[in-house]
C-alpha positions as CSV (number, residue, x, y, z in Angstrom):
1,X,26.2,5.9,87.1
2,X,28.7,3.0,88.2
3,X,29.9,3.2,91.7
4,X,33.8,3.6,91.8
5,X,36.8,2.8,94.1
6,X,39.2,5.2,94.1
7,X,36.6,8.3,92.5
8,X,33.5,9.8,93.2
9,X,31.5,10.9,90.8
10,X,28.4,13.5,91.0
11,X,26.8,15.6,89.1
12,X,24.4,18.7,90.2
13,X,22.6,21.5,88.1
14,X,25.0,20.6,85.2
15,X,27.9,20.3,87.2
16,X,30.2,17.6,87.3
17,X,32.3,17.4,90.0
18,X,35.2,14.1,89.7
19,X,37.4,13.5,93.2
20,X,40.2,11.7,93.2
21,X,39.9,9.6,96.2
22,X,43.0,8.0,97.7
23,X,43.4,10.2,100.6
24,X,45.5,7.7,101.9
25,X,48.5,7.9,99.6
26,X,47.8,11.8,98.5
27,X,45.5,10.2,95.8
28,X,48.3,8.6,93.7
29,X,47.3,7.3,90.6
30,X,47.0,3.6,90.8
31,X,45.8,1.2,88.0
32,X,41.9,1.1,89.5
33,X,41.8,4.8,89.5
34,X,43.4,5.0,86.1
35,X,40.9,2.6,84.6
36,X,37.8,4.5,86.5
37,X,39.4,7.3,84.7
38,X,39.0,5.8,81.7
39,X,35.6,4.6,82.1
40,X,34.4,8.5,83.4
41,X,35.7,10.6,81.4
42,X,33.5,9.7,78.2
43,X,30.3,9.6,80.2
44,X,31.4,13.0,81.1
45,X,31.1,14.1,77.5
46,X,28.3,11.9,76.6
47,X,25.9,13.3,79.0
48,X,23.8,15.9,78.0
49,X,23.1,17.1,81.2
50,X,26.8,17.8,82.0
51,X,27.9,21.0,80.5
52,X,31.2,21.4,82.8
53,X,33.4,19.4,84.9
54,X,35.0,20.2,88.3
55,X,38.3,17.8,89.3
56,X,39.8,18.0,92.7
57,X,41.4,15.4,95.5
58,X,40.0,14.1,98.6
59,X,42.0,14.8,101.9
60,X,45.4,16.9,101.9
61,X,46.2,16.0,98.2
62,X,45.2,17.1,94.7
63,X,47.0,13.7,92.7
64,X,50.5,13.1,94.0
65,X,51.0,11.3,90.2
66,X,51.0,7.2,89.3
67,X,51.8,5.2,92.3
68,X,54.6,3.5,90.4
69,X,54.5,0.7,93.4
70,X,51.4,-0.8,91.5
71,X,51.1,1.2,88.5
72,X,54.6,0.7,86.8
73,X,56.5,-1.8,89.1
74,X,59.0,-1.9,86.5
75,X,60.0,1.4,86.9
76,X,61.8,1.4,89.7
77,X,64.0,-1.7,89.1
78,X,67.5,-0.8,89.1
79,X,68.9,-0.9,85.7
80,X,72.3,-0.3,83.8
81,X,73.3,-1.1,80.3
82,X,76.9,-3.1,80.4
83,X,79.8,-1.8,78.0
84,X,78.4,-2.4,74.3
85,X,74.7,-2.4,75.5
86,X,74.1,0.5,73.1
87,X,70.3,1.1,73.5
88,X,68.6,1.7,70.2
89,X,65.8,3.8,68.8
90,X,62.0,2.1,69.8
91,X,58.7,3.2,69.2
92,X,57.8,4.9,72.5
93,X,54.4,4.3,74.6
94,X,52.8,7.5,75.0
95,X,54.0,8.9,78.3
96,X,51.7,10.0,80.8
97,X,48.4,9.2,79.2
98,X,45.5,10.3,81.3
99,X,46.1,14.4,81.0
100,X,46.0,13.6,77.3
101,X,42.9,11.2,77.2
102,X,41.0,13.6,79.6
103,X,42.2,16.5,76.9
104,X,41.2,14.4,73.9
105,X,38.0,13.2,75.7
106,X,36.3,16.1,77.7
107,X,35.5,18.9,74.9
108,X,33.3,20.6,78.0
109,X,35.2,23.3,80.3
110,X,37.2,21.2,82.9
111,X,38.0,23.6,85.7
112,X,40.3,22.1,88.2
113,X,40.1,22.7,92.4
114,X,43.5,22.2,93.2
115,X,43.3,21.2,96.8
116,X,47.0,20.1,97.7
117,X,49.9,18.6,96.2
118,X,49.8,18.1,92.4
119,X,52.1,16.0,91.2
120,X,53.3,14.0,88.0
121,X,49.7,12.3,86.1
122,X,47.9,14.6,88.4
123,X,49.6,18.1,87.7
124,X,49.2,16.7,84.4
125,X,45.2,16.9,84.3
126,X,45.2,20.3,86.6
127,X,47.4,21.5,83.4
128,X,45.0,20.3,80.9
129,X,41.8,21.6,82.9
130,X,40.8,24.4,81.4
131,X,40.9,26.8,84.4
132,X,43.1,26.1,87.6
133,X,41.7,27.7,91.4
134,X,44.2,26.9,94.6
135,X,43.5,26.2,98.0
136,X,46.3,28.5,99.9
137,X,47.3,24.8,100.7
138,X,48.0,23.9,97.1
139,X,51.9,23.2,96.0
140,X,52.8,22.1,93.0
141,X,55.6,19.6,92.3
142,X,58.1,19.5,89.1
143,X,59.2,16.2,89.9
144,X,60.2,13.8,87.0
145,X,64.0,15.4,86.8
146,X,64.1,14.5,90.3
147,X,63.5,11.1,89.3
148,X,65.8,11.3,86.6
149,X,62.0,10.8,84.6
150,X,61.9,12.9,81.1
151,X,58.9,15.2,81.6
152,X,55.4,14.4,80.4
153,X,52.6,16.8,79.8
154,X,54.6,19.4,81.6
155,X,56.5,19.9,78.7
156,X,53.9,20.9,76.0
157,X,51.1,22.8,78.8
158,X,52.9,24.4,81.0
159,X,55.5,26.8,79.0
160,X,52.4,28.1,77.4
161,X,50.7,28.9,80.3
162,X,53.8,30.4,82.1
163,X,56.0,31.0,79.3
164,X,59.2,29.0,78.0
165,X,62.0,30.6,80.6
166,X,59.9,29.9,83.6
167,X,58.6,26.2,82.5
168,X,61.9,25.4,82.1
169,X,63.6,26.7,85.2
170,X,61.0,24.9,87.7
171,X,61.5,21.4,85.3
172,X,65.4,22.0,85.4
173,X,66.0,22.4,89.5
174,X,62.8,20.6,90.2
175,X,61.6,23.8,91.7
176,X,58.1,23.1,94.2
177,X,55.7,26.2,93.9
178,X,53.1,27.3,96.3
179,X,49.3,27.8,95.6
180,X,50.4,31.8,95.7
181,X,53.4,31.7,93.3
182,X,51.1,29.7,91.0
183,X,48.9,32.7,91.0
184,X,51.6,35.3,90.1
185,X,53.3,33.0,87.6
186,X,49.7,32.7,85.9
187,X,49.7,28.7,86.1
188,X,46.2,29.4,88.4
189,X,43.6,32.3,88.3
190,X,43.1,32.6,91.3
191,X,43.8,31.3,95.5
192,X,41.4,30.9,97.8
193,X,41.4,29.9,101.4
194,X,40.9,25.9,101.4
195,X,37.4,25.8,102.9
196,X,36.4,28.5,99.9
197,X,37.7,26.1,97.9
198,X,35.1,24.2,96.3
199,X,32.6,27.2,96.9
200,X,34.6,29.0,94.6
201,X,35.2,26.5,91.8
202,X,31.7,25.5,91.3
203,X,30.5,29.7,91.6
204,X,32.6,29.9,88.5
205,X,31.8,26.7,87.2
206,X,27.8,27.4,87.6
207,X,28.4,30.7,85.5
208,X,30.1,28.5,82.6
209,X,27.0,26.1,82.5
210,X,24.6,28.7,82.4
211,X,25.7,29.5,79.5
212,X,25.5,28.0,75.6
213,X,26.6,24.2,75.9
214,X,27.3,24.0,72.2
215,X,29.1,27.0,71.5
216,X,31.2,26.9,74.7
217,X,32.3,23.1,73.7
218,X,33.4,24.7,69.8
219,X,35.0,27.3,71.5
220,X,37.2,24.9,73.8
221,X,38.5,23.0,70.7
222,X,38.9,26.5,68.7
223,X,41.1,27.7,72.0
224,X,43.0,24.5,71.1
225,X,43.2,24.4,67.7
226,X,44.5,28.4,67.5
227,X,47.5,27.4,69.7
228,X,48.9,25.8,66.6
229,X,47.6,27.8,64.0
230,X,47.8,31.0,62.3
231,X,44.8,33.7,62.4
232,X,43.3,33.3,59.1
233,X,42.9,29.3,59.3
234,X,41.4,30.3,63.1
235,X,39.3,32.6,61.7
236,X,38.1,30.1,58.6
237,X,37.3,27.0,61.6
238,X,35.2,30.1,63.5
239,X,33.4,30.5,60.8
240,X,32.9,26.8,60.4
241,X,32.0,26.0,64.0
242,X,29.7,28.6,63.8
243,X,27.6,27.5,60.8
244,X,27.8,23.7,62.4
245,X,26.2,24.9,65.6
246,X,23.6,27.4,64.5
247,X,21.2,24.3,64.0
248,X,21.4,23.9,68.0
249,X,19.0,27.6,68.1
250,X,21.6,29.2,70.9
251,X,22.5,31.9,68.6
252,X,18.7,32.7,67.4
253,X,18.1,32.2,71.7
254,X,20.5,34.8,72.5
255,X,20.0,37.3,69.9
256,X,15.9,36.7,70.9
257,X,16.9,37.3,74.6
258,X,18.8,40.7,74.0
259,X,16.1,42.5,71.7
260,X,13.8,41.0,74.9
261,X,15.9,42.0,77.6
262,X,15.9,39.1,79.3
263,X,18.4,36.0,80.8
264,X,18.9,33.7,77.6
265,X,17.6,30.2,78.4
266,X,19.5,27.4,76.7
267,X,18.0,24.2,76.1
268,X,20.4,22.9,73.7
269,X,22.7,19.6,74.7
C-alpha cells in the first residue's frame, strides 16, 4: 500500500480503517487529501481481504469540509454581477464530489467514527457511510447556507435519514447538532464516550466482516437501489443478486453450517 500525506491507511482482520489526517486544520479537505482519496477508495474495493471500511479524523476533528484556501481559491473572491450581467444557465460541475465517489466506489459497508466536527465534504462521507457512531465530542455542522453555498450531499442523504422537516430546518437556520441530538434525530446509531470510540466502531465493524463478503456487498447496492424503487422491481433485483452470488458457495456455507450447528466460515472474496 502507497504511503499518504494527509491519510493513513490500514487494514486488520478485514478491517479497513481510513483517517483523515490534518489535525492541524480539523482535517479540511485539501487537494492532496482529495486526490489520496481518490487513489484509496478503489483499492478499498479491490482488495479481497477488505470486507468493511472504518472512516474517522485524527485529533479534535472528523473533516471540517474542503479547505477552500487551497482547494477552491476561487471561491472566495468577491464577486457581483453589474446591471445587465444576467447570468445564464451552464452545465454545472458536480458539487461536492468525494461523498459521491466514495458512494459510487466502496460497495463494502463503510461505517463512519465520527470523532469531532463534521463539516461540508466531510459530513458528506459520514452521510454516505453506511452506519454513523459519535464520540460525545462529535457536532455536526450545516454550514453551506452560512456561506450563502447551495447544499451538496446534504440535500439528497440527509432528509432520508432524518426525514424532510428536520433536514430542512437544520440546512435553513444553519442549525449545529451535538453527537447526542444526532442520536435522537436518527442521523447516528449510537454515542459513545470518545476513548470508546474506535473500540466501538470496529466491535461492530468486526461483526459485519465476519459475515458473507458477497452477499453483504449485493445487499448494500439493493439498500440503495430500493430507495428509488418500488417493491416488486426490489424484489425482482433480490432475486437477481441472489442467483449472481450463489456461485460464490456462501449460501450452500450457511445453510451447511445450520444443519451442523456450527459458526459459518466464509472464504468467499
Amino acid at each position: 500500500m502507497a504511503d499518504y500525506e494527509h491519510i493513513i491507511y490500514e487494514v486488520t482482520n478485514q478491517v479497513a480503517t481510513l483517517t483523515f489526517n490534518c489535525p492541524e486544520k480539523l482535517n479540511a479537505m485539501d487537494a492532496i487529501m482529495h486526490r489520496e482519496l481518490t487513489d484509496v477508495l478503489p483499492r478499498v474495493q479491490a482488495d479481497g481481504g477488505v470486507r468493511v471500511l472504518v472512516l474517522t479524523g485524527a485529533g479534535r476533528g472528523f473533516c471540517s469540509g474542503a479547505d477552500v484556501r487551497g482547494f477552491r481559491p476561487e471561491s472566495y473572491k468577491e464577486r457581483s454581477a453589474g446591471d445587465g450581467e444576467q447570468r445564464y444557465y451552464q452545465q454545472p460541475r458536480p458539487s461536492s464530489p468525494m461523498p459521491r465517489f466514495m458512494h459510487d466506489t466502496v460497495k463494502k459497508p463503510v461505517i463512519a467514527a465520527i470523532n469531532g466536527v463534521a463539516a461540508g465534504a466531510g459530513y458528506g462521507m459520514a452521510l454516505a457511510s453506511d452506519l454513523r457512531i459519535a464520540s460525545s465530542k462529535a457536532t455536526f455542522s450545516h454550514v453551506y447556507l452560512r456561506r450563502a453555498l447551495i447544499p451538496s450531499a446534504e440535500l439528497w442523504w440527509l432528509q432520508r435519514l432524518i426525514g424532510i422537516q428536520q433536514a430542512r430546518y437544520l440546512l435553513y437556520l444553519n442549525r449545529d447538532i451535538d453527537a447526542q441530538e444526532a442520536q435522537r434525530l436518527g442521523l447516528t446509531l449510537k454515542t459513545t464516550e470518545p476513548d470508546q470510540l474506535m473500540e466501538t466502531a470496529m466491535a461492530v465493524a468486526s461483526e459485519i466482516a465476519a459475515g458473507p463478503p458477497v452477499a453483504t456487498q449485493w445487499a448494500k447496492v439493493l439498500f440503495d437501489k430500493a430507495l428509488d424503487l418500488n417493491y416488486d422491481d426490489t424484489q425482482y433485483l433480490s432475486g437477481l443478486a441472489r442467483a449472481l452470488a450463489e456461485p460464490a458457495g456462501e449460501f450452500a456455507e450457511g445453510t451447511k453450517s445450520f444443519l451442523e450447528k456450527r459458526a459459518p466460515h466464509f472464504k468467499a472474496n
